[in-house]
C-alpha positions as a printed Julia matrix, in Angstrom:
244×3 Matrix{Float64}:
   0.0    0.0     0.0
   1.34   3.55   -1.02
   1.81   6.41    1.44
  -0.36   8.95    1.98
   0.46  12.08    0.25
   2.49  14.32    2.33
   3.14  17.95    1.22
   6.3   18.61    2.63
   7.47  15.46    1.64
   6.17  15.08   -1.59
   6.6   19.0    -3.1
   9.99  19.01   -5.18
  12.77  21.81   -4.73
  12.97  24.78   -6.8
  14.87  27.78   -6.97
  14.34  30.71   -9.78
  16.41  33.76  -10.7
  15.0   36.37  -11.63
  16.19  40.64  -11.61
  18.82  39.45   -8.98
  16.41  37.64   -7.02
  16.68  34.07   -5.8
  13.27  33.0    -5.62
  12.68  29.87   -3.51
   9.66  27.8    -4.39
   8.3   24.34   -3.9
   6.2   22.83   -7.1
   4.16  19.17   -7.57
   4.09  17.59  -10.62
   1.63  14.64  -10.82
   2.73  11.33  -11.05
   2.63  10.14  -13.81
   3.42  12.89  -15.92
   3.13  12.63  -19.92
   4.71  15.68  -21.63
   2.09  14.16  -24.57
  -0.19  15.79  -22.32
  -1.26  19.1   -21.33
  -2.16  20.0   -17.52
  -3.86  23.08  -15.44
  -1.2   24.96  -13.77
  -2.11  26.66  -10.17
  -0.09  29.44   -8.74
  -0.13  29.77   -4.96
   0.56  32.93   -2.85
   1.16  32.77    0.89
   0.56  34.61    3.39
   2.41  36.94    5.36
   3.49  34.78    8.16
   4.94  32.4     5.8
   7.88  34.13    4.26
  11.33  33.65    4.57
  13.86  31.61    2.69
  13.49  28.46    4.3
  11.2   26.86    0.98
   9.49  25.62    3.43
   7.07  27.58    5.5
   4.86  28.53    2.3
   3.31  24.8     2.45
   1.54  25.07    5.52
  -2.0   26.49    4.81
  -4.04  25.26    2.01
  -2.04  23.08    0.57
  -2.68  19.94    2.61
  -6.47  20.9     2.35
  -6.08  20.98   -1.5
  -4.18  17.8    -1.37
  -6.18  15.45    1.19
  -8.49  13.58   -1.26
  -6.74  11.55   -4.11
  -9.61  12.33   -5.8
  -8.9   15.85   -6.0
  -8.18  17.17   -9.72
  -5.08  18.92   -8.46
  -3.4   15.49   -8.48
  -3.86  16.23  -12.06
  -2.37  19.64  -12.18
   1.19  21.32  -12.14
   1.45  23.81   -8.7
   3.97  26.38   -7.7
   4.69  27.9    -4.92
   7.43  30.16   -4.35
   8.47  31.99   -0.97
   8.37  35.71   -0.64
  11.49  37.07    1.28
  11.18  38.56    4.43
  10.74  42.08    4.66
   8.81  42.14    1.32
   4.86  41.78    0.27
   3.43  40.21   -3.12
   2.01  43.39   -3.3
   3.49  46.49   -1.6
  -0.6   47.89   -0.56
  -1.11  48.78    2.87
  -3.2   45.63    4.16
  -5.19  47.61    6.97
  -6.64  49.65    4.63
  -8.66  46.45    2.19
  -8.89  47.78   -1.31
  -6.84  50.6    -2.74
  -6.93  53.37   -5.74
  -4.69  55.24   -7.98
  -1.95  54.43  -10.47
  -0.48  50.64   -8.6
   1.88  49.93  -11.13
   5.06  50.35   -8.76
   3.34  47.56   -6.09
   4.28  44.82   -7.62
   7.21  43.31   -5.62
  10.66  41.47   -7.08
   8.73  38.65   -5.79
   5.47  39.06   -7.03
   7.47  39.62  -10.86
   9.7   36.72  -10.42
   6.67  34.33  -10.08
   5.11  35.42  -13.06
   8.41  34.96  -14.81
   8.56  31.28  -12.92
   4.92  30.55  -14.08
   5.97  31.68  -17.55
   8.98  30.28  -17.65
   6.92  26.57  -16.31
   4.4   26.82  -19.23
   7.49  26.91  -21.53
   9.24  23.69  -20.17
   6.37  21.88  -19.1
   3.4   20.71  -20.82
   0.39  22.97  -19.5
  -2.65  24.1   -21.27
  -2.32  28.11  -21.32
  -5.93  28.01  -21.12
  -6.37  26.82  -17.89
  -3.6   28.84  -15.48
  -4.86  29.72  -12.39
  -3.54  31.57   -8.82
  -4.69  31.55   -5.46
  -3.83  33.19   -2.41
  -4.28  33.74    1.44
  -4.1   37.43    3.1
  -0.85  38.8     1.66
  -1.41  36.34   -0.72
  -4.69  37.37   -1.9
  -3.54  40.95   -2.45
  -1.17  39.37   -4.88
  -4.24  37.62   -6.04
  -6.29  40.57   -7.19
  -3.06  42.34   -8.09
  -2.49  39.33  -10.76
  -6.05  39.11  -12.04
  -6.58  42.85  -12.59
  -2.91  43.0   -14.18
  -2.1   39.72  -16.42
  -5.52  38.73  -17.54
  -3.34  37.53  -20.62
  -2.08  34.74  -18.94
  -4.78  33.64  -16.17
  -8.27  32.27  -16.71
  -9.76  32.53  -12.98
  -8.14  32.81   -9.08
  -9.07  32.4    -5.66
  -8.06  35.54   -3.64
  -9.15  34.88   -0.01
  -9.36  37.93    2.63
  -7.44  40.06    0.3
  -7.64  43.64   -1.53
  -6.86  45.13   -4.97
  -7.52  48.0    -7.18
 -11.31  48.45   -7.9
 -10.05  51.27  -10.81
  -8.86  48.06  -12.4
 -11.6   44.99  -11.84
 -12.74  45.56  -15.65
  -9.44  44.18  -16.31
 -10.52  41.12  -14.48
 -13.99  41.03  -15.32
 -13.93  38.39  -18.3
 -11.63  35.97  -15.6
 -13.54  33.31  -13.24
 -13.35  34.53   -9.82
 -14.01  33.17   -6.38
 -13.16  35.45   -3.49
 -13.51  34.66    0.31
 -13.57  36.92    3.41
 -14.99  36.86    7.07
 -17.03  39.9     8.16
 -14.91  39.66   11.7
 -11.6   39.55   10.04
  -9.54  41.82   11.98
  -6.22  42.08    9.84
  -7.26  42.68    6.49
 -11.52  44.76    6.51
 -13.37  42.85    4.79
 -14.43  45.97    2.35
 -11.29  44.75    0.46
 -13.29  41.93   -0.92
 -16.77  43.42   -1.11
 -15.01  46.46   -3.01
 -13.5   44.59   -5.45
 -16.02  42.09   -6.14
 -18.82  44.73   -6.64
 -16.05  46.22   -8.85
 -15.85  43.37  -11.16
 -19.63  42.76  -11.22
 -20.13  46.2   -11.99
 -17.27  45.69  -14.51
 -19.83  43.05  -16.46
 -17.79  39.73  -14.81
 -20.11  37.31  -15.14
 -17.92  34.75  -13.36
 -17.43  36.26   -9.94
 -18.22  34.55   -6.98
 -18.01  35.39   -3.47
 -18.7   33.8    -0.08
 -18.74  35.83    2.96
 -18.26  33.91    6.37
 -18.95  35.36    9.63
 -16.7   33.53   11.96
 -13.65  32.45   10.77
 -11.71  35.86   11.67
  -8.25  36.12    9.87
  -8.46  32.1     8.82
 -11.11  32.0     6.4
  -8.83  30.43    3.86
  -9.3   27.33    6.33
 -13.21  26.6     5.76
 -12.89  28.33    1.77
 -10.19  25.55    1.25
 -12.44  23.06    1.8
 -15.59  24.65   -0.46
 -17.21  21.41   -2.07
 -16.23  21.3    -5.99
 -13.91  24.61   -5.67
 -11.2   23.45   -7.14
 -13.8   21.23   -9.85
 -15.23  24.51  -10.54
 -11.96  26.47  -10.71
  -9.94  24.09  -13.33
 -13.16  23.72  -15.52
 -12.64  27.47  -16.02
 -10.98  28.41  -19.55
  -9.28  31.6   -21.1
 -11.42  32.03  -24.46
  -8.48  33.59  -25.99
  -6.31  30.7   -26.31
């Protein structure tokens, strides 16, 4: 009998240069891989508790939700998930304030480019659809969320931001893009207006594909109970960029 999956165990090594940057990140592959094929990609961002340069700490939320039933069609998939250095943000927005406005284009960390250069650089050596790249994230993570969605809707079809913030000037960026956000009303890091800003944004924007669940318990940790949303991930990898 096989061993269960472990994350830690089980995630492969990677490190990416990129503007001077040494980007540590941590990326599955599945099994039995057929370059003949072509696979989803998922991009994960962390949170802000997890960085460092340890390639380690970035696999302990979600992750081992995502990965607990073999079932799961991101057994299927290719996932990254690189560590942001300490001292540095996905997105350099001030997180106590949710949601944000005016020109952004200088808040996109070394980090935050260097994993769109490693998610580039992935559909170019490995096999993966281009119509079916996603990225999630948690907190810090989910500001890097939005701030991908509104900003490369070129190369994703959908994400999963969860108790983050963007730019509402820019949701009709992300309006055509499959969305699912998540927030608590009692989160007391990040207000929940980040969310509710930016999803009314993106409705307003025409999105047709924007969901959004709004808990009223889970504080900070919402990503814990939206990690475990029956059929999210189903949902999420049926999702396709027309363009390609």
């Amino acid at each position: 009998m096989s061993q269960p999956f472990d994350v830690k165990r089980d995630f492969l090594y990677g490190h990416f240069e990129s503007e001077g940057l040494d980007l540590p990140y941590r990326y599955f592959i599945p099994l039995d891989y057929d370059p003949g094929k072509t696979y989803p990609l998922l991009l994960f961002l962390h949170g802000a508790g997890e960085r460092g340069t340890d390639n380690e700490h970035q696999l302990i939320h979600v992750m081992g939700q995502l990965f607990s039933d073999p079932k799961s069609p991101v057994f299927q998939s290719i996932v990254l998930v690189p560590q942001c250095p300490e001292n540095s943000r996905w997105a350099e927005a001030d997180w106590a304030k949710g949601s944000y406005n005016g020109d952004d284009s200088t808040l996109a960390s070394p980090a935050l480019r260097a994993s769109v250069a490693l998610v580039r650089r992935t559909m170019s050596d490995r096999s993966v659809d281009p119509a079916h790249v996603y990225v999630m994230g948690i907190s810090m993570g989910g500001y890097g969320t939005w701030y991908l969605l509104t900003h490369f809707p070129d190369l994703f079809a959908g994400g999963v931001p969860i108790c983050g913030g963007g730019n509402p000037a820019l949701a009709k960026n992300a309006a055509p893009l499959a969305i699912h956000a998540f927030h608590s009303s009692d989160d007391s890091a990040v207000p929940v207006e980040g969310s509710r800003t930016m999803v009314s944004a993106v409705k307003a924007a025409g999105g047709k594909r924007m969901r959004y669940t709004e808990y009223n318990y889970t504080g900070h940790g919402s990503w814990v109970v939206a990690a475990q949303t029956p059929g999210l991930l189903e949902w999420l990898f049926s999702q396709t960029r027309e363009e390609c």
